[in-house]
N, C-alpha and C positions, 0 to 999 in steps of 0.2 A: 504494500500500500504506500501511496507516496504522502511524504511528510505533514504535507498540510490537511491532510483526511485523516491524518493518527489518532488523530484527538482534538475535542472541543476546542480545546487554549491554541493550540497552531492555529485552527480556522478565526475562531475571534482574533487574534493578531495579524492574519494577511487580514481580514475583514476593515479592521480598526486603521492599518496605515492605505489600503485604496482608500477608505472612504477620504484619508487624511488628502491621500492626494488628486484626490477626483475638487476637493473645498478649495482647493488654491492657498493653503496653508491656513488661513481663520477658519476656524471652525468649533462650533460649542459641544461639549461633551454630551451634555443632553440629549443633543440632534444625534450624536454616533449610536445613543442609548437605546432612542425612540426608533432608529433605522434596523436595527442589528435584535431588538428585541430583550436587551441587556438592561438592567439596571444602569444609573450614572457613575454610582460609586465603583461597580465594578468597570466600566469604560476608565474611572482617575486608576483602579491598581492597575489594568494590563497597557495602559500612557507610561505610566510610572517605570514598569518592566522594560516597558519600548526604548524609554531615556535609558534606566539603568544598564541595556546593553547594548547603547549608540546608534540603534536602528532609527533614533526619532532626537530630534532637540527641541527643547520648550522655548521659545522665542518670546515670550511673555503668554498675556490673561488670550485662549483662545488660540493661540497663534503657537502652529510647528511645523517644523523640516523637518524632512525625513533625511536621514544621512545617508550617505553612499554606500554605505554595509547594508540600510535597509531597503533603498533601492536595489543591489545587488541579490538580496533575499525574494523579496515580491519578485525579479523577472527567473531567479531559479523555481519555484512555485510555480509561476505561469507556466515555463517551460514542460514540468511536470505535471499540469493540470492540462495542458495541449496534447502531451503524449498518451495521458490517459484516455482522454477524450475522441483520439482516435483511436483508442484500443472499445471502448464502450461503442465506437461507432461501427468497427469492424464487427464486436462479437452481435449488437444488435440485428445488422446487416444478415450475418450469416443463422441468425436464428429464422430470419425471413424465406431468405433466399442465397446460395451458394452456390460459382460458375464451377463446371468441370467440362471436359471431354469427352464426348461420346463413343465409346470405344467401338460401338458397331451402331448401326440403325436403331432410332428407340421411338417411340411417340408420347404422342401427351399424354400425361394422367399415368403413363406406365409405373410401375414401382422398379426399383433400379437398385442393383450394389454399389458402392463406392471402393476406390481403393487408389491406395500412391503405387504410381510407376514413371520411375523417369524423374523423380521431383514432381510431377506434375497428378493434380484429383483428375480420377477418369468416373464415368459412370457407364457399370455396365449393364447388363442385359442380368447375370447373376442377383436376385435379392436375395438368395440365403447367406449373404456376405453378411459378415459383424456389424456395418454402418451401413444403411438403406436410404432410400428418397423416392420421391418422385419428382417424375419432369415435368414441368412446367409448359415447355413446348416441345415438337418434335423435332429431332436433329437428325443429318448424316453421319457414319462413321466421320469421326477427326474435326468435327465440328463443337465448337462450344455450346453449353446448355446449362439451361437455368435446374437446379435441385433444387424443394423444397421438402419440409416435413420429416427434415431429415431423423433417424434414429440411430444410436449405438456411436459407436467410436470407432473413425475408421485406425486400421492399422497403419502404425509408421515408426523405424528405426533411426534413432537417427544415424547420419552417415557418421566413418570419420575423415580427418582432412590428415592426406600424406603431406609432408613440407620437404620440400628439396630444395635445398639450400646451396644456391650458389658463391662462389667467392666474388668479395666486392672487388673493386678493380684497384683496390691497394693489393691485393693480393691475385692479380690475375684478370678478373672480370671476367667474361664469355671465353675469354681464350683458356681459360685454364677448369673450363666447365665439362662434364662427362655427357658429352652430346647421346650417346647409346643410352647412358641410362633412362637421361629424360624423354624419348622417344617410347622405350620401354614400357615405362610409367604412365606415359600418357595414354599408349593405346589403353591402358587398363582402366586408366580414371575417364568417366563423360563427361565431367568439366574442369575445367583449368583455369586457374587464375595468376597474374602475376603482378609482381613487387618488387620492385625496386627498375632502374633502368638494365642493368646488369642482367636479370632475368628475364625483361624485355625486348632485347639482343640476341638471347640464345634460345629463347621461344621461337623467335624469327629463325634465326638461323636453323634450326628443329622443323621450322616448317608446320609448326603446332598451333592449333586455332587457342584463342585464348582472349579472357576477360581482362584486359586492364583498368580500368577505370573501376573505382570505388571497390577495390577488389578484397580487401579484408572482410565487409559486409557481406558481400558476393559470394564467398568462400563461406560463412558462419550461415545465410538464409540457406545454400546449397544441402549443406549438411543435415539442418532442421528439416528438410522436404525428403530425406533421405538419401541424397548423392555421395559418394564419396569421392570431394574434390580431392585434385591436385593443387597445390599452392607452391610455385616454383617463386623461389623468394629469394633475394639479395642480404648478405650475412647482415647487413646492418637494418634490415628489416622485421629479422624473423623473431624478436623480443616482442615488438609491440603486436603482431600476429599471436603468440602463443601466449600473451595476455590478454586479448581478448577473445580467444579459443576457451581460456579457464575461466573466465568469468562469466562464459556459455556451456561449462561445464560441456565442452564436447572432444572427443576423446581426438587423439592424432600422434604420428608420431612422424620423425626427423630425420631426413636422408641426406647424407653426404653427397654433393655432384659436383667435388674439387678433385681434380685429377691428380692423384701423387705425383709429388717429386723424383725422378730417379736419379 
């Protein structure tokens, strides 16, 4: 749950500094009281709290700034009332209505199996699958379609992500990269991402299709949908990769594609 839904007192204090700065800094405690539903006395202790830890300054009778700590607070808040807000708006969304694939011919009203392949929701023609629906309209094979009604949970593993880790070019760069292996690797994994320039170079050179752009997300959504990316990554990259791999709790592990010295 994010911070300011923990508890009453965080939401009264984002409540208490917009209002402060919606007022243009005059503003009567009474008015925050009668708006918020509060008591006045309790609006003077969480002012008080607000001063004592520099989120707010009392400017005189009526009159406050909010400090740069408590502007920096209220847009960390928004920030996390934004992300929430489209997660509420996703999970709403998909209690309606949820897109998948038609894996063969289906029509309206049909009842339908769900299932992950590819990373990707298919709906098939199977309903004794774990998660069901029906379609909303009818589709062709490899066509998108609407699911509703859906029941049970569909299945999904998550993937893991291999990391091959190339030498950055204080050490070599692409010229001193194991072209075989990553060729190897790739045919195995169906998506690929890369990281740094270094690994940008010898993707190319590999002749290997591959994600650049936003590619650490890339790599973590992959995973979650079930793929098990490749992440060819340049040695000064692959700290902040396998930090936010653990912080998604998704498994992976680390290949060498520096060519020994002889």
């Amino acid at each position: 749950m994010i911070e300011v839904l923990k508890n009453k007192n965080q939401t009264t204090r984002f409540q208490i500094l917009v209002e402060i700065a919606d007022s243009g800094t005059v503003i009567q405690q009474r008015d925050i009281a009668k708006k918020l539903g509060i008591t006045p006395q309790a609006v003077s202790d969480y002012i008080a709290q607000l001063i004592r830890e520099k989120m707010l300054i009392s400017e005189g009778h009526s009159s406050y700034r909010i400090t740069n700590e408590g502007v920096n607070w209220i847009i960390r808040m928004l920030r996390e009332l934004s992300g929430y807000t489209d997660f509420i708006q996703m999970a709403v969304t998909n209690i309606s209505i949820c897109t998948a694939i038609a894996e063969s011919d289906l029509q309206k009203d049909q009842k339908v199996g769900l299932k992950m392949k590819g990373g990707l929701l298919y709906a098939t023609q199977n309903s004794s699958r774990q998660a069901t629906g029906v379609a909303v309209s009818s589709a062709a094979a490899g066509e998108d379609i609407g699911i509703t009604n859906i029941e049970g949970i569909v299945p999904l593993r998550i993937g893991r992500v291999t990391i091959l880790r190339i030498p950055g070019i204080q050490n070599g760069g692409s010229g001193k990269s194991d072209l075989a292996r990553l060729k190897s690797l790739a045919r195995k994994n169906r998506f690929t991402v890369s990281l740094g320039l270094e690994a940008f170079v010898v993707l190319k050179k590999a002749g290997v299709e591959f994600c650049r752009y936003g590619a650490t997300e890339a790599a973590v959504e992959a995973a979650k949908s079930g793929l098990s990316p490749l992440a060819v990554c340049a040695e000064n990259e692959t700290a902040g990769l396998i930090s936010r791999l653990d912080k998604e709790r998704i498994a992976y592990e680390i290949i060498d594609a520096i060519i020994p010295r002889r």
